[in-house]
C-alpha positions in Angstrom: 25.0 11.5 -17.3 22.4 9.0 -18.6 20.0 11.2 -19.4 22.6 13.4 -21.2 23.7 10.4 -23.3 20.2 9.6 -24.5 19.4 13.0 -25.1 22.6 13.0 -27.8 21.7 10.1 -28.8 18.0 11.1 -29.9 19.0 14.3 -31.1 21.7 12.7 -33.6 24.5 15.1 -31.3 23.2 18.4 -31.7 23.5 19.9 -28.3 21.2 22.6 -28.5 18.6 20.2 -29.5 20.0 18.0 -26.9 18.9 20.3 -24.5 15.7 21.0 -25.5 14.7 17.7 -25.8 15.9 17.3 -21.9 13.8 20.6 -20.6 10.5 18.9 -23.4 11.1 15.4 -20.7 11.3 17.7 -17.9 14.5 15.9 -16.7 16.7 19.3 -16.7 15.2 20.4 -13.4 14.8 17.0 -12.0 18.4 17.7 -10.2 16.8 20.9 -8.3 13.6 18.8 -7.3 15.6 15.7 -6.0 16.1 17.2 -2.4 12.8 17.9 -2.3 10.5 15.5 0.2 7.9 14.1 -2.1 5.5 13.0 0.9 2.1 13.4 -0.8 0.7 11.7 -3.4 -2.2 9.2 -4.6 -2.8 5.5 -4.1 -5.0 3.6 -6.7 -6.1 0.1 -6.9 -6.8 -2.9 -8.9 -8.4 -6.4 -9.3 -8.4 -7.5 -12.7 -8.6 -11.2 -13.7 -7.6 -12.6 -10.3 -4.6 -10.3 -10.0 -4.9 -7.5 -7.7 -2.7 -4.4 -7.6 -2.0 -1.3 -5.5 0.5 1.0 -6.6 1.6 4.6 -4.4 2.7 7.2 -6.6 4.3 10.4 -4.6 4.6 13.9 -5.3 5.2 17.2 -3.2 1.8 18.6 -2.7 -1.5 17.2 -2.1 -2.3 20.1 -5.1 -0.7 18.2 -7.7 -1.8 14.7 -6.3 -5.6 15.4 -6.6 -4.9 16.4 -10.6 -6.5 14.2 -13.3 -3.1 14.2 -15.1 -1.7 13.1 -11.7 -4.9 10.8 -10.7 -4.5 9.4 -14.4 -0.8 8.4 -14.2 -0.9 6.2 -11.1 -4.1 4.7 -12.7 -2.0 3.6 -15.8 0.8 2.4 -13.7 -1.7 0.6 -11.6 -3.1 -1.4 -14.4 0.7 -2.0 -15.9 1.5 -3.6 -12.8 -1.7 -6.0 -13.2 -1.1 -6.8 -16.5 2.6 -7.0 -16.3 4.1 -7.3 -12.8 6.0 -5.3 -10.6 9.2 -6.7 -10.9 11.9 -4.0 -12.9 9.1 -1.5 -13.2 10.7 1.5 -14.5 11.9 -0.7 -17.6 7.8 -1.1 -18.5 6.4 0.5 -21.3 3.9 3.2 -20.9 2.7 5.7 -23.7 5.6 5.0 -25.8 8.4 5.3 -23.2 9.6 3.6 -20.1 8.2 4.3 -16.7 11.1 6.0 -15.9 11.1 8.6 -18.6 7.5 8.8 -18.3 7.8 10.0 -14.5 10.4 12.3 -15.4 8.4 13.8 -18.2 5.5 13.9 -15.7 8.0 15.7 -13.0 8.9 18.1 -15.3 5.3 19.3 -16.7 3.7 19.3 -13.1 7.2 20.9 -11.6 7.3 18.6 -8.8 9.7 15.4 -7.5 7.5 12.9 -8.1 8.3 9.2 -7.8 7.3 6.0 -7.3 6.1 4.6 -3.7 5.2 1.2 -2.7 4.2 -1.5 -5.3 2.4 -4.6 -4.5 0.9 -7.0 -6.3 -1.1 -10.4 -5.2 -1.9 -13.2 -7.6 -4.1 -16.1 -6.4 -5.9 -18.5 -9.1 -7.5 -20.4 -6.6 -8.7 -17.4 -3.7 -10.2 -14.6 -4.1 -8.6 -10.9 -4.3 -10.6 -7.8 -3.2 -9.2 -4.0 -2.7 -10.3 -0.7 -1.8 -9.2 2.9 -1.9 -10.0 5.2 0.9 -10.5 8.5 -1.2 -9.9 12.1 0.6 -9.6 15.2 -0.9 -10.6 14.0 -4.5 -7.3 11.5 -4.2 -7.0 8.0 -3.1 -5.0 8.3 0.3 -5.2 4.2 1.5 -4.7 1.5 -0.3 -6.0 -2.2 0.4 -5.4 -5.7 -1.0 -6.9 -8.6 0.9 -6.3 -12.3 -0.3 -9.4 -14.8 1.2 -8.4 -18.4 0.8 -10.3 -21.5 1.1 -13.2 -20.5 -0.6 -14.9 -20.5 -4.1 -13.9 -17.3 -5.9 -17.3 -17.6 -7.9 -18.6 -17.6 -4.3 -20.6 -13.6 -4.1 -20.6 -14.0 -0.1 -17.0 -14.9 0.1 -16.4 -11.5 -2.1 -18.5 -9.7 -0.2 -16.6 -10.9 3.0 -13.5 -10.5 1.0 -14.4 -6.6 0.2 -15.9 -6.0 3.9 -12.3 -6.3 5.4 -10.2 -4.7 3.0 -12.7 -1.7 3.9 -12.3 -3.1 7.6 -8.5 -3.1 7.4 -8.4 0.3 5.5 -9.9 2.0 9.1 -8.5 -0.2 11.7 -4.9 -0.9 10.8 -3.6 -3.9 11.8 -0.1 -4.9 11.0 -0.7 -8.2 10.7 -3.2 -11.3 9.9 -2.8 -13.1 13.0 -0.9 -13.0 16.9 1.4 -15.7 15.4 2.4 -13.5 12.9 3.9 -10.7 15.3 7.5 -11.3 15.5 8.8 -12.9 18.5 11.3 -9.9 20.0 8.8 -7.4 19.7 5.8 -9.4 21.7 8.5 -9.6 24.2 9.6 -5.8 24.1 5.6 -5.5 24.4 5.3 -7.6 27.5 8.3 -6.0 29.4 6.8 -3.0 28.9 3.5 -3.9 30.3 5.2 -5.3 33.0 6.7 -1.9 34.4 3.7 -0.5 33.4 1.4 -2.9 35.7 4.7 -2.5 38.5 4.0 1.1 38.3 0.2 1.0 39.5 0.6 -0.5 42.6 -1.4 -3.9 42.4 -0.2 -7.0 44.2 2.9 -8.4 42.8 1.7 -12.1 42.7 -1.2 -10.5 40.1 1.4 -9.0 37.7 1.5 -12.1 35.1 -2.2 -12.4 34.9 -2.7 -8.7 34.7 0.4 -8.6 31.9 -1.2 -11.0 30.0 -4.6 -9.3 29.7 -2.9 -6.6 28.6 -0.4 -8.6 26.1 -4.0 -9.9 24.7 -5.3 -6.2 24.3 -2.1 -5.6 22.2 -2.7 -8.3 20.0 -6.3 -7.1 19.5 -5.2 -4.2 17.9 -2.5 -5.5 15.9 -3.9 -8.5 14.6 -6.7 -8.7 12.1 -8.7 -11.6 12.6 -8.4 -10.4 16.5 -9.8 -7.1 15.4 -13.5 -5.9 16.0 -15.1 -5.8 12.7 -15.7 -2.0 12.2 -19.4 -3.0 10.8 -20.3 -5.6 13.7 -18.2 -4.6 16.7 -19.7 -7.5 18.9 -17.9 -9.8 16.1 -14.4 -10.3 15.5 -12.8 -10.7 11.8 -12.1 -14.0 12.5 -15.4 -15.0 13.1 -16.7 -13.5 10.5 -13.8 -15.7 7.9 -15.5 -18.5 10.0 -18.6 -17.9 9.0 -18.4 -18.6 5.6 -17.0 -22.4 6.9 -14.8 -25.2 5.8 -11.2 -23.6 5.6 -11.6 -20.5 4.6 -8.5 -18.1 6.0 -6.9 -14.6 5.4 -4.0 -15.3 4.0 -2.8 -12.4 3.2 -3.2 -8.2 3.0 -1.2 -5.3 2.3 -2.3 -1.7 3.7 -0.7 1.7 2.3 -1.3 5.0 3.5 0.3 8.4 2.4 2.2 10.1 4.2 2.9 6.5 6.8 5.9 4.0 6.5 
């Protein structure tokens, strides 16, 4: 009804016009294409000025997510979210129009339900802020922001650091920076399941809580970063390599998106 309104309005209430100037913004099919599952799409990224961004922008085939005119628009929403934040996106301007329209507009030309994903910006005047962007087939497919505190951002092996594990976290996964970060309930739904697992294979019964927590300690390995194996080094965890750079330097921070994964 919005949409119908607006178009009125910019066509001074001549319906005919009024119509065309829906089908020109590609927002008179957009009621057919919103059923569709837009589960494809690109990923860009961002550091600019000690603000980086990652923006997911989705369509319905991987077709129209490796197009430059696709590739393009989640570039320019990439660097609107740097420059601007990503609070009340869709109100932005962007070639003369809000972000909204624009996505319409680029729905309609590209016939697809396209739509914005996940959004994330980090902003750090004293750290430093690093990304990368796994491509595959000529599209960016994961997204990584990493925010190193506690050293000197003019510091190039602290960037380099920085930049090795966003490209470590981009092919190992971890959900989160640290085992203190794993909520509570679900290292417990962990550990009660390791512990009719390890009931199950017949060792002694008084060895069940030190064989459970060998295997709680495995979990954590793969869920927590600085636990991780470096995917460069594998004889040297992420947290030691943080160390290594000395004084209090610390993740604080990262944010992983991949298409197609919640």
């Amino acid at each position: 009804m919005m949409d119908c309104k607006k178009a009125l309005v910019e066509t001074e209430g001549d319906i005919e016009r009024a119509k065309d100037w829906l089908r020109e913004k590609g927002i008179a099919g957009a009621a057919k294409r919103a059923g569709r599952d837009a589960d494809q799409g690109a990923i860009d990224v961002l550091v600019e000025g000690g603000v980086g961004a990652l923006v997911e922008l989705n369509c319905e085939t991987d077709f129209v997510a490796k197009s430059d005119v696709f590739k393009q628009a989640v570039a320019s929403l990439t660097k609107i979210v740097v420059e601007q934040g990503e609070a009340d996106l869709g109100t932005r301007t962007i070639n003369g129009e809000t972000v909204d329209d624009f996505i319409k507009g680029l729905s309609g030309t590209l016939g697809e339900k396209i739509e914005v994903g996940r959004v994330v910006r980090f902003e750090a005047g004293d750290a430093v802020i690093d990304a990368y962007k796994h491509i595959q087939n000529e599209r960016g497919v994961v997204g990584v922001l990493v925010e190193l505190s506690g050293v000197d951002p003019s510091d190039a092996r602290a960037r380099e650091v920085a930049h090795d594990i966003a490209l470590h976290i981009a092919s190992a996964a971890p959900r989160f920076v640290s085992r203190d970060d794993v909520p509570g309930d679900e290292v417990e739904r962990e550990r009660d399941v390791l512990a009719k697992q390890t009931a199950e294979e017949g060792k002694p019964e008084q060895a069940w809580p030190k064989i459970v927590e060998g295997k709680l300690n495995g979990f954590f390995k793969t869920v927590a970063l600085v636990e991780q194996s470096f995917v460069k080094d594998q004889k040297q965890t992420i947290g030691a390599l943080v160390e290594g750079l000395g004084g209090g330097a610390t993740i604080r921070r990262f944010a992983r998106v991949k298409i197609g994964e919640d």
